[in-house]
SEFIZA-3560 file (N, C-alpha, C; in Angstrom, 3 decimals):
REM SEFIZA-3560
<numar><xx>7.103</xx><yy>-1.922</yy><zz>0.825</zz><atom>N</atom></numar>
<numar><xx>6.358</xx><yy>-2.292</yy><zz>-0.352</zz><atom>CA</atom></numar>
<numar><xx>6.657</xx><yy>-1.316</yy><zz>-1.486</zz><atom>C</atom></numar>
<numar><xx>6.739</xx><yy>-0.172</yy><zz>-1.242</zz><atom>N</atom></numar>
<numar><xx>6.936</xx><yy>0.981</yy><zz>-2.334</zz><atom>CA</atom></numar>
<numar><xx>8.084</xx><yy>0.715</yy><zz>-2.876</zz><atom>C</atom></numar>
<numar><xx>9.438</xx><yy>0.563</yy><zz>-1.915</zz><atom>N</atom></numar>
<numar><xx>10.885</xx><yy>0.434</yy><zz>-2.109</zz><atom>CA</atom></numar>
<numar><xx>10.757</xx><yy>-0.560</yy><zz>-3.501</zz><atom>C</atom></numar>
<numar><xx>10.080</xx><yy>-1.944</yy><zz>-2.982</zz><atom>N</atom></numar>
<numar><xx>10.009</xx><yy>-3.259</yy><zz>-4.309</zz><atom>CA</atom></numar>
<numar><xx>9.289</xx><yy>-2.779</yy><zz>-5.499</zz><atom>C</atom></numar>
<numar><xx>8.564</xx><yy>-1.962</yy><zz>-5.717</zz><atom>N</atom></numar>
<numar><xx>8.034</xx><yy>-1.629</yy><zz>-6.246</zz><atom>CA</atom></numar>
<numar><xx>8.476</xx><yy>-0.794</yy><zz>-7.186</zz><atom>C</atom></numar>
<numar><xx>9.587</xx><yy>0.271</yy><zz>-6.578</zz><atom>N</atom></numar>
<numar><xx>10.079</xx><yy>0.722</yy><zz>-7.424</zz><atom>CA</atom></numar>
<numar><xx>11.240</xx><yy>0.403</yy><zz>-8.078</zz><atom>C</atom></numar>
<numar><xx>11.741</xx><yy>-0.588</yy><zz>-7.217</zz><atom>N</atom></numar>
<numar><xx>13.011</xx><yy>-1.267</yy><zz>-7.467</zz><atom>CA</atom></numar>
<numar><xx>12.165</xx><yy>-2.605</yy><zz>-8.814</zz><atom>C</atom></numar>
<numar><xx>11.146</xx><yy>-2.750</yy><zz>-9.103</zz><atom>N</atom></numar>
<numar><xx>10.476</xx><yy>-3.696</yy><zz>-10.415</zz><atom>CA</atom></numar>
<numar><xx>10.319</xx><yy>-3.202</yy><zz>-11.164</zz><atom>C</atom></numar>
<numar><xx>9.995</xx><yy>-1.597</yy><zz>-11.280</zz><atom>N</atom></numar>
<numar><xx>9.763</xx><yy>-0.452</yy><zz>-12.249</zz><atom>CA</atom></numar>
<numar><xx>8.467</xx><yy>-0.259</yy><zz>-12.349</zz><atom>C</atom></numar>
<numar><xx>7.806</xx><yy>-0.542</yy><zz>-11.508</zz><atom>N</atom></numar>
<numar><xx>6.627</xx><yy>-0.373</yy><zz>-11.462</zz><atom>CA</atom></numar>
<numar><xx>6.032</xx><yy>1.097</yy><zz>-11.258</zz><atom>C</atom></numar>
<numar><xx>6.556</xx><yy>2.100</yy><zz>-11.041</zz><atom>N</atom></numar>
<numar><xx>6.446</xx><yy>3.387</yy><zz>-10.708</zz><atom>CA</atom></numar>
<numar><xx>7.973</xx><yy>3.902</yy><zz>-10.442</zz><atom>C</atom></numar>
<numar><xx>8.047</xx><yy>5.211</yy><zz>-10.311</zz><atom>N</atom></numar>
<numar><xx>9.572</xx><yy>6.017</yy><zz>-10.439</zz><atom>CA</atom></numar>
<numar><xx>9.370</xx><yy>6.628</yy><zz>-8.668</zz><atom>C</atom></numar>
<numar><xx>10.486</xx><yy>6.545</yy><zz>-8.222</zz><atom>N</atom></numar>
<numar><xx>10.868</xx><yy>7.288</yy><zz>-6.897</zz><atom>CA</atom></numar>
<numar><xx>9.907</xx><yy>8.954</yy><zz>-6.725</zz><atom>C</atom></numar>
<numar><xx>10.027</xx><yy>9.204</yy><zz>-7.929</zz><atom>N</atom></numar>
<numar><xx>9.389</xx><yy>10.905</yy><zz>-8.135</zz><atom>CA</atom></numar>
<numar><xx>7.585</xx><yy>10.351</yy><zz>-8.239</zz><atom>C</atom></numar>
<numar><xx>7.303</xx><yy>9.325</yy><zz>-8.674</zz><atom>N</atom></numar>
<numar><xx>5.806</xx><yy>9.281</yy><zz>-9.029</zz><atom>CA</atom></numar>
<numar><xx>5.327</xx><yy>8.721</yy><zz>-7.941</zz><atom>C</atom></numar>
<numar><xx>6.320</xx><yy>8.027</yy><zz>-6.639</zz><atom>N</atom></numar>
<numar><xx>5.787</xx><yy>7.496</yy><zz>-5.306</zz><atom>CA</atom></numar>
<numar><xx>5.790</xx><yy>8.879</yy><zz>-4.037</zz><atom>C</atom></numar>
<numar><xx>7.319</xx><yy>9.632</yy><zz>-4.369</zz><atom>N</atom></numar>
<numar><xx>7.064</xx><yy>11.149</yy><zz>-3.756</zz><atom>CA</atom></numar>
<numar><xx>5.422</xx><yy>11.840</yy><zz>-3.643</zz><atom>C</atom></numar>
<numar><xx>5.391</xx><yy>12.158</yy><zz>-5.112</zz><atom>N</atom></numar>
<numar><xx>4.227</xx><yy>12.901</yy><zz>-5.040</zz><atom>CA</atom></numar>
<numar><xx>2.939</xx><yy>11.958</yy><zz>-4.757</zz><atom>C</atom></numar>
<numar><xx>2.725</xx><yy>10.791</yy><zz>-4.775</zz><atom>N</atom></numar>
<numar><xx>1.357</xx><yy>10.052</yy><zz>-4.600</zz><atom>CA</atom></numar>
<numar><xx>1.518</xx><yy>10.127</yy><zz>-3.266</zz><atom>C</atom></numar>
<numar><xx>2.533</xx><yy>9.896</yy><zz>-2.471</zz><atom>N</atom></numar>
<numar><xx>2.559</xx><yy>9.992</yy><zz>-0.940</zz><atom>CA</atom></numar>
<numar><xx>2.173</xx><yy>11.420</yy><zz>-0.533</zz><atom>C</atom></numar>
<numar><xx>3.303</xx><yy>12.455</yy><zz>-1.055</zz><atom>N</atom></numar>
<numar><xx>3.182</xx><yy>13.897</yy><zz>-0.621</zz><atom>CA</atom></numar>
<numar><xx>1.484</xx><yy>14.241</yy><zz>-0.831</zz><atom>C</atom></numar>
<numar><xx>0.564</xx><yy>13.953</yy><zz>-1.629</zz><atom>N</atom></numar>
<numar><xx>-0.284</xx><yy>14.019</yy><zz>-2.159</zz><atom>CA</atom></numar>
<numar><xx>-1.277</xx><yy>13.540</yy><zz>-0.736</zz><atom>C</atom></numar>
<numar><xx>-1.203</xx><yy>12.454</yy><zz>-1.106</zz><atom>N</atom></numar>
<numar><xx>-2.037</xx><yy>11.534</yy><zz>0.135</zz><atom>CA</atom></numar>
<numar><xx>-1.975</xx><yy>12.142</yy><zz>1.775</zz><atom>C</atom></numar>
<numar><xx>-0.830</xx><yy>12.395</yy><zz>1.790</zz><atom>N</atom></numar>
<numar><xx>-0.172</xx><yy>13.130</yy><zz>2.982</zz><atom>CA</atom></numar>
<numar><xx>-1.140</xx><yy>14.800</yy><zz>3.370</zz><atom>C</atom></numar>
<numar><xx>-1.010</xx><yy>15.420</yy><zz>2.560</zz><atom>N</atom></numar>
<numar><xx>-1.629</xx><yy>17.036</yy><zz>2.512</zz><atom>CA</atom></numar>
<numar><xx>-3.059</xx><yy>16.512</yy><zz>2.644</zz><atom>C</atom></numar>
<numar><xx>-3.888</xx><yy>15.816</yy><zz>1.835</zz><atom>N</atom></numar>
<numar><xx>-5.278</xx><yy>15.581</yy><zz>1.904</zz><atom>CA</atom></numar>
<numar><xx>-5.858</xx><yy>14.889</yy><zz>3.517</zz><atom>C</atom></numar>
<numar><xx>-4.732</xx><yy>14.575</yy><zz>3.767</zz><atom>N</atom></numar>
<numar><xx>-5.067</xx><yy>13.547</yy><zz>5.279</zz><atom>CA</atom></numar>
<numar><xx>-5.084</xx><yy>15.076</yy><zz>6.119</zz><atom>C</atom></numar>
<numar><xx>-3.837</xx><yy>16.066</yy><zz>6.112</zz><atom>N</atom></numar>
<numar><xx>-3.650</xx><yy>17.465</yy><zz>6.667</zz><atom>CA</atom></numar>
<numar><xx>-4.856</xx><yy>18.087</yy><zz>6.591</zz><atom>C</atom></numar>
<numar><xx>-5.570</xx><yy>18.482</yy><zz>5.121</zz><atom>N</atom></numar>
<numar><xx>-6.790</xx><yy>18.929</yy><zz>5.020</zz><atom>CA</atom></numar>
<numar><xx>-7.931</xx><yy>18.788</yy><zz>5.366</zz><atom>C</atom></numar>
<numar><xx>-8.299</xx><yy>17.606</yy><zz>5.720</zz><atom>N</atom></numar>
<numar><xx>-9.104</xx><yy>16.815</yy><zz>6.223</zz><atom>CA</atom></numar>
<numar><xx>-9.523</xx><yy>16.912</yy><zz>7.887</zz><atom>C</atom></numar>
<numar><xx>-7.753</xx><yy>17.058</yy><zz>8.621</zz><atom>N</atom></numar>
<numar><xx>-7.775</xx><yy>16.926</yy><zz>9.848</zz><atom>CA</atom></numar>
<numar><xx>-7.185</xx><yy>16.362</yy><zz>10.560</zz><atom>C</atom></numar>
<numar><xx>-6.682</xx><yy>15.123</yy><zz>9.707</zz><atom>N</atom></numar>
<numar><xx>-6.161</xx><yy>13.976</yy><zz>10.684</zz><atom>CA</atom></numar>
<numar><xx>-5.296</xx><yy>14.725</yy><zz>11.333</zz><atom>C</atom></numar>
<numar><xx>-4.731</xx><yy>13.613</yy><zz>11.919</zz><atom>N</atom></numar>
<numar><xx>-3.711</xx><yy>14.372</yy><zz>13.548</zz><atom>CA</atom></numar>
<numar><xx>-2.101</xx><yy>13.694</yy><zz>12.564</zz><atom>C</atom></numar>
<numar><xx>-1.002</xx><yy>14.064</yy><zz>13.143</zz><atom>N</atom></numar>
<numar><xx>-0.004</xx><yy>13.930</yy><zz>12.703</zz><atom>CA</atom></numar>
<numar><xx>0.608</xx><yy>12.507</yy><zz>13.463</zz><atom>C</atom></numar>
<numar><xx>-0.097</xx><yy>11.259</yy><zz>12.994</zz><atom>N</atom></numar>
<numar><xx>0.239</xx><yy>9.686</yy><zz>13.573</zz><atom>CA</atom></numar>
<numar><xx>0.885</xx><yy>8.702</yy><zz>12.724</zz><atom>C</atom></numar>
<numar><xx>0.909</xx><yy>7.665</yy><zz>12.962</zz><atom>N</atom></numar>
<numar><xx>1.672</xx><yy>6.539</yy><zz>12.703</zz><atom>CA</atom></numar>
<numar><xx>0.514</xx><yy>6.232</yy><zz>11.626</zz><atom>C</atom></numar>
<numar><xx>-0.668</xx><yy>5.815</yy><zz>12.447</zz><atom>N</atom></numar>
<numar><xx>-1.663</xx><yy>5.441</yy><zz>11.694</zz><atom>CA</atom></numar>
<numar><xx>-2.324</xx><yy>6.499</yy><zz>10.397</zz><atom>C</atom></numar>
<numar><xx>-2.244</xx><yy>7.709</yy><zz>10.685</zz><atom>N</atom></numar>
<numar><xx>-2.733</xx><yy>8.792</yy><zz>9.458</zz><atom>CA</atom></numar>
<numar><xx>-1.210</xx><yy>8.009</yy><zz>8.342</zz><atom>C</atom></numar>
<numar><xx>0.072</xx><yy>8.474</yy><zz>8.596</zz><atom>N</atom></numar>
<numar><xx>0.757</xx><yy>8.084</yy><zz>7.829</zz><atom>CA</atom></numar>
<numar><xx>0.845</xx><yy>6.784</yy><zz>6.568</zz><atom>C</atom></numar>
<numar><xx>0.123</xx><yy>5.564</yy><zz>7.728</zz><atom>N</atom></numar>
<numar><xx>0.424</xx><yy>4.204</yy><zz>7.240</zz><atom>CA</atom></numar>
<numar><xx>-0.949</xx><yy>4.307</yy><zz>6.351</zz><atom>C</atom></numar>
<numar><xx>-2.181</xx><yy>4.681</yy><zz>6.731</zz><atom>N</atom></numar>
<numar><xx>-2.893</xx><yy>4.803</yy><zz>5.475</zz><atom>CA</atom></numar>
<numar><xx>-2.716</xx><yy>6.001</yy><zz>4.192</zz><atom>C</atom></numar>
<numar><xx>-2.229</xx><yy>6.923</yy><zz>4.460</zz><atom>N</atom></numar>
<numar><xx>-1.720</xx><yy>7.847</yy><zz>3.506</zz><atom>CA</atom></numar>
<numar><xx>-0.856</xx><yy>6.926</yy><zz>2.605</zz><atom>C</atom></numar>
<numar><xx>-0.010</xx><yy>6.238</yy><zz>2.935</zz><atom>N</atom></numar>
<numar><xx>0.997</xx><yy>5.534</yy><zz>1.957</zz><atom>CA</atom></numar>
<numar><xx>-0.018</xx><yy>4.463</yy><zz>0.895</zz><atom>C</atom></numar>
<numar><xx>-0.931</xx><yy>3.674</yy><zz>1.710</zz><atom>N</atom></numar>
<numar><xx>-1.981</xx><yy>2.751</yy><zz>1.729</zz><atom>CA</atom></numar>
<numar><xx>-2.649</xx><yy>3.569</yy><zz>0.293</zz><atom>C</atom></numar>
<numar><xx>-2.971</xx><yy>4.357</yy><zz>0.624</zz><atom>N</atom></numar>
<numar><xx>-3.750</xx><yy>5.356</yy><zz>-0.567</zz><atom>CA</atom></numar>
<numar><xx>-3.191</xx><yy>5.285</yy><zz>-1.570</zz><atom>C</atom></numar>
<numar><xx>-1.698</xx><yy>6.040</yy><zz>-1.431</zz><atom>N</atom></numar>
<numar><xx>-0.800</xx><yy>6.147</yy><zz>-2.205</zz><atom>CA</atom></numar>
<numar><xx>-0.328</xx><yy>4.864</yy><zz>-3.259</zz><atom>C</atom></numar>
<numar><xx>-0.037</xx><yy>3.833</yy><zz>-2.617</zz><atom>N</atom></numar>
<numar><xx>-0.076</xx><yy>2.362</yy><zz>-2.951</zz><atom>CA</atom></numar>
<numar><xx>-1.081</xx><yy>2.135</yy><zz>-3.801</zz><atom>C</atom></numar>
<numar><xx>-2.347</xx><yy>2.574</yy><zz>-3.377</zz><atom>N</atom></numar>
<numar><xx>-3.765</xx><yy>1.738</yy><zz>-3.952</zz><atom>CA</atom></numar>
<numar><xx>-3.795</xx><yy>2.470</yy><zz>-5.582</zz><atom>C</atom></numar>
<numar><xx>-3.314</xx><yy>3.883</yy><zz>-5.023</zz><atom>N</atom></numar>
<numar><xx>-3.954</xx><yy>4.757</yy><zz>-6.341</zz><atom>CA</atom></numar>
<numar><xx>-2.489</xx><yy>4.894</yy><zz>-7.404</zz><atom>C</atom></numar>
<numar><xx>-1.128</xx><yy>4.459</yy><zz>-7.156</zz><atom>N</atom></numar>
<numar><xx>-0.080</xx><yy>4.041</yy><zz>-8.287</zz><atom>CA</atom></numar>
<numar><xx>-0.917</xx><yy>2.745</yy><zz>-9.029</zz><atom>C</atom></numar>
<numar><xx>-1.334</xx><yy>1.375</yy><zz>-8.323</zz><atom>N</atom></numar>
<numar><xx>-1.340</xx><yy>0.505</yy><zz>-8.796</zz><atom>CA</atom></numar>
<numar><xx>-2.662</xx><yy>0.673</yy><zz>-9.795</zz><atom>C</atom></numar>
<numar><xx>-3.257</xx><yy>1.249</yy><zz>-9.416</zz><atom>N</atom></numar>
<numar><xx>-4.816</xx><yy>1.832</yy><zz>-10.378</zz><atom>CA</atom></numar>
<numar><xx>-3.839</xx><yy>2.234</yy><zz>-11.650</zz><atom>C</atom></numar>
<numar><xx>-2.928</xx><yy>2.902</yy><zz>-11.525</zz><atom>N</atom></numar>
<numar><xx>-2.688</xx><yy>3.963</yy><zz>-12.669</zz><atom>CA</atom></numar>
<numar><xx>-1.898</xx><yy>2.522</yy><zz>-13.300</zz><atom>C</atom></numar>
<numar><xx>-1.302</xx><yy>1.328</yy><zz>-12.875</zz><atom>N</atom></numar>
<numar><xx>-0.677</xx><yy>0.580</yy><zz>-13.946</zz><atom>CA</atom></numar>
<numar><xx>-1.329</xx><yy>-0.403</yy><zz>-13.830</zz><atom>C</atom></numar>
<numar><xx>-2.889</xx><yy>-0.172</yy><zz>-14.195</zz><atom>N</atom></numar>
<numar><xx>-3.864</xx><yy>-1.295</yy><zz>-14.697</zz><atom>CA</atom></numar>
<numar><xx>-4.211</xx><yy>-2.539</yy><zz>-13.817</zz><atom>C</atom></numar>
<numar><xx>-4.287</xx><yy>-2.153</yy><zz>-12.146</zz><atom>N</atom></numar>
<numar><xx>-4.508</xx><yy>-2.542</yy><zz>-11.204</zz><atom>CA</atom></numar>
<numar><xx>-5.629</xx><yy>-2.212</yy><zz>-11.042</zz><atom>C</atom></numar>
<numar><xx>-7.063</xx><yy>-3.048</yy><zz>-11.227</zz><atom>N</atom></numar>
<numar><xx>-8.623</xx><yy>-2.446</yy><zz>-11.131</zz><atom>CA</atom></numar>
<numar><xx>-8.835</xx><yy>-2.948</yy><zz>-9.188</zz><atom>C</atom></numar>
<numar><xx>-9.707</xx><yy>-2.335</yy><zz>-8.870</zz><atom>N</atom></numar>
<numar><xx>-10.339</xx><yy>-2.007</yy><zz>-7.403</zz><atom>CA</atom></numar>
<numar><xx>-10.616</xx><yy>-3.583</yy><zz>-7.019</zz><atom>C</atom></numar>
<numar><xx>-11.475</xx><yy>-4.227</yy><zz>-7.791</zz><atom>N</atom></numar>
<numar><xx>-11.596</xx><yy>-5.758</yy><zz>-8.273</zz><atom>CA</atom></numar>
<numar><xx>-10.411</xx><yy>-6.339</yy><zz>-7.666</zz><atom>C</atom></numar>
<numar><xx>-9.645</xx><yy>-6.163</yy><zz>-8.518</zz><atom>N</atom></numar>
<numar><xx>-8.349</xx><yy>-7.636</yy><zz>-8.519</zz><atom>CA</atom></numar>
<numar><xx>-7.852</xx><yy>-6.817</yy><zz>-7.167</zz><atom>C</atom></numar>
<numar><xx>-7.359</xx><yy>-5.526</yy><zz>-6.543</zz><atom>N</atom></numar>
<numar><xx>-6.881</xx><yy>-4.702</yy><zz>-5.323</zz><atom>CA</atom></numar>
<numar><xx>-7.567</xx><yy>-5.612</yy><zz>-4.386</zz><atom>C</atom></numar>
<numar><xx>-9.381</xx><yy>-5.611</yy><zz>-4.340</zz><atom>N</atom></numar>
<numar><xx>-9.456</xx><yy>-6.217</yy><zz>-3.008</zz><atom>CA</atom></numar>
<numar><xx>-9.469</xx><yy>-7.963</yy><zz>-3.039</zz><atom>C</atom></numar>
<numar><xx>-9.412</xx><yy>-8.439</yy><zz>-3.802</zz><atom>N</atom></numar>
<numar><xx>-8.659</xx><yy>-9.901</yy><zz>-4.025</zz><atom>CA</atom></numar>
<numar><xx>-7.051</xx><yy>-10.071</yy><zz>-3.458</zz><atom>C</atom></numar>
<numar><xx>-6.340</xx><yy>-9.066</yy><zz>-3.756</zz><atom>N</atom></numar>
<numar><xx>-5.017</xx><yy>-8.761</yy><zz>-3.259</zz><atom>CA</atom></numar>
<numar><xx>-4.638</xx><yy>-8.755</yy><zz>-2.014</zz><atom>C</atom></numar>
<numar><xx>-5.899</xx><yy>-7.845</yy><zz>-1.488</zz><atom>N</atom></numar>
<numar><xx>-6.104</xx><yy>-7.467</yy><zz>0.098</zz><atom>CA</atom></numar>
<numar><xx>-6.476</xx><yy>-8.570</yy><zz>0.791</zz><atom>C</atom></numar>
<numar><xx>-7.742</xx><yy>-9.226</yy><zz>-0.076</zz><atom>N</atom></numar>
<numar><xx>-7.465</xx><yy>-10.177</yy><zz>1.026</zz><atom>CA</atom></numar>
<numar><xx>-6.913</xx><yy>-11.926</yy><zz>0.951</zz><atom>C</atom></numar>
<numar><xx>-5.990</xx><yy>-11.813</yy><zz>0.135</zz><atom>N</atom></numar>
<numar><xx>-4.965</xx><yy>-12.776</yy><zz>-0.052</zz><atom>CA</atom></numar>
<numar><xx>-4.155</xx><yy>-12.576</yy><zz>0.683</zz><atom>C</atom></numar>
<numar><xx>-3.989</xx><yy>-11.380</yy><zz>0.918</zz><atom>N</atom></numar>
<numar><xx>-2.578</xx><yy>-11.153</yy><zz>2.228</zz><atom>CA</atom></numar>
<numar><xx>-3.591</xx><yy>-11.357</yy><zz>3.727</zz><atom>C</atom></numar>
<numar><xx>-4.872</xx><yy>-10.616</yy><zz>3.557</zz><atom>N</atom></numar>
<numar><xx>-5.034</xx><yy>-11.232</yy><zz>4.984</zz><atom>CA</atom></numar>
<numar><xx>-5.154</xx><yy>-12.142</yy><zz>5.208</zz><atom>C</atom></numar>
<numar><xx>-5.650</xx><yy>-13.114</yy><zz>4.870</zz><atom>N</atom></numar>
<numar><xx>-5.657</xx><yy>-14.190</yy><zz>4.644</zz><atom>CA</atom></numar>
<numar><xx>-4.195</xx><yy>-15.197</yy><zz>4.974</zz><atom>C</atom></numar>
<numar><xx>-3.518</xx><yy>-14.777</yy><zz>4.018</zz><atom>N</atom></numar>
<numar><xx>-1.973</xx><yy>-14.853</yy><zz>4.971</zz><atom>CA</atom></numar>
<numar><xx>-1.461</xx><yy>-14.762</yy><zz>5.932</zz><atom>C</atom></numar>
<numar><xx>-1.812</xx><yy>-13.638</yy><zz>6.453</zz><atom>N</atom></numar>
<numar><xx>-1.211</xx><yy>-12.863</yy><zz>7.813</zz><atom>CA</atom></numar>
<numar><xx>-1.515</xx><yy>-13.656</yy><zz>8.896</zz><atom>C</atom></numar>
<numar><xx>-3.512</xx><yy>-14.131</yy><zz>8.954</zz><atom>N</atom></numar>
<numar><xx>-3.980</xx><yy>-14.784</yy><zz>9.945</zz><atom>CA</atom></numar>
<numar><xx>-3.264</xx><yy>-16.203</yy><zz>9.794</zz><atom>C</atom></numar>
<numar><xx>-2.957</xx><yy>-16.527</yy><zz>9.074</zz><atom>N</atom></numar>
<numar><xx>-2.118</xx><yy>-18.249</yy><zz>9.131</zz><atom>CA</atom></numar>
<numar><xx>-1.087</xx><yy>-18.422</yy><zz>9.599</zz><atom>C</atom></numar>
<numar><xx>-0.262</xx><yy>-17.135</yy><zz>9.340</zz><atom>N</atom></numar>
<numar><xx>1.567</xx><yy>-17.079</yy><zz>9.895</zz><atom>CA</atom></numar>
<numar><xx>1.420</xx><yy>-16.990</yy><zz>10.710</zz><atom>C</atom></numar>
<numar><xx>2.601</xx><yy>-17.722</yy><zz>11.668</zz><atom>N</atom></numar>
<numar><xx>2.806</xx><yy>-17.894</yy><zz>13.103</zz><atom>CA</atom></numar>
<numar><xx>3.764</xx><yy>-17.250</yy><zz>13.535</zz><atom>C</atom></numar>
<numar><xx>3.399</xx><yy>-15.993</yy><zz>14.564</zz><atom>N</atom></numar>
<numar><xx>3.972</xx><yy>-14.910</yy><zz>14.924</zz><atom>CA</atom></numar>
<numar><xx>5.627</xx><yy>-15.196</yy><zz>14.634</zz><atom>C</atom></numar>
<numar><xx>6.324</xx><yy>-13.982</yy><zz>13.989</zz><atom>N</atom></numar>
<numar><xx>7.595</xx><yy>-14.161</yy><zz>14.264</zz><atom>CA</atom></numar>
<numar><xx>8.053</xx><yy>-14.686</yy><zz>12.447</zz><atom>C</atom></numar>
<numar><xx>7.368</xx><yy>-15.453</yy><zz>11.778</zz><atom>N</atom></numar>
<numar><xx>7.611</xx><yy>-16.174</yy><zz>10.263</zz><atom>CA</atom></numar>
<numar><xx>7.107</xx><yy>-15.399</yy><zz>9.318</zz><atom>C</atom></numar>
<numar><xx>7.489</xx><yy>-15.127</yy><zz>8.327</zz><atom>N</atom></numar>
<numar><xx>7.878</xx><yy>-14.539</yy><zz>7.397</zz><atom>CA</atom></numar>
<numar><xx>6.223</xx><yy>-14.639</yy><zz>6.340</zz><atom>C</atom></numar>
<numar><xx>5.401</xx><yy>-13.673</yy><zz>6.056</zz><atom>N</atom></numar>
<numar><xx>4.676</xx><yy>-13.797</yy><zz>5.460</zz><atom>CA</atom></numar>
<numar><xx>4.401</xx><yy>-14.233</yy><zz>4.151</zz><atom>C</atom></numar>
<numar><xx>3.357</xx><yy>-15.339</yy><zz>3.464</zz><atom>N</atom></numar>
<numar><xx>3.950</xx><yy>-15.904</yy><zz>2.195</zz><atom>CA</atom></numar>
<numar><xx>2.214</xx><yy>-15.931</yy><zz>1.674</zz><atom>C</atom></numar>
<numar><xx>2.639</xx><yy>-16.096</yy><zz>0.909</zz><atom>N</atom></numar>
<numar><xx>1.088</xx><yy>-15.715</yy><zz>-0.388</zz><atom>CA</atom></numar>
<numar><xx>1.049</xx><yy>-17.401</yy><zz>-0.744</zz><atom>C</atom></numar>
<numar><xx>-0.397</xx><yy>-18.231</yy><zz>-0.368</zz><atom>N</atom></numar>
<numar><xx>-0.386</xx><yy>-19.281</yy><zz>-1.108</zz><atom>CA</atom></numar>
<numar><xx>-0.570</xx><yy>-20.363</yy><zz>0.143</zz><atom>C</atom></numar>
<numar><xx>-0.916</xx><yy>-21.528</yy><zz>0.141</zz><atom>N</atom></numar>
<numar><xx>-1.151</xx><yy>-22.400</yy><zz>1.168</zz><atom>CA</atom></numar>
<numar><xx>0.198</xx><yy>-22.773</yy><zz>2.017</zz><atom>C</atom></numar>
<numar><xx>-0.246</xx><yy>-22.589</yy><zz>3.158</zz><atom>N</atom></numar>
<numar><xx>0.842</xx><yy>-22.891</yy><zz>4.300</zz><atom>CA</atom></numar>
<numar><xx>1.806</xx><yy>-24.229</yy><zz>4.220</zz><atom>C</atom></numar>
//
């Protein structure tokens, strides 16, 4: 997701570094353990709090969120996830 993201110009390689590196140390500070799962929400963070900064409100984020879940539960294991009626 970050990769497309930066590949749209939506944020710079250096402004996804540090929102990750960022997200990353605070998860360290905190405690978390060094996992898959600390990681995948560190990025998650990271993700949430670029798109804030280019006029992405919390609002339209969890509309976002759950348009994809929403998605996810419809696709049939193995097919390609798609935004919008099956």
């Amino acid at each position: 997701m970050a990769a497309a993201m930066i590949k749209a110009g939506q944020f710079s390689q250096t402004q996804w570094a540090q929102a990750l590196g960022a997200a990353l140390k605070d998860a360290e500070a905190a405690g978390a353990p060094d996992t898959d799962e600390v990681y995948y929400l560190a990025a998650l963070i990271a993700l949430e709090g670029l798109s804030a900064d280019n006029g992405v409100g919390s609002d339209e984020q969890a509309e976002r969120k759950s348009a994809w879940e929403e998605a996810y539960r419809r696709t049939p294991h193995g097919a390609p996830v798609q935004l919008g009626e099956a």
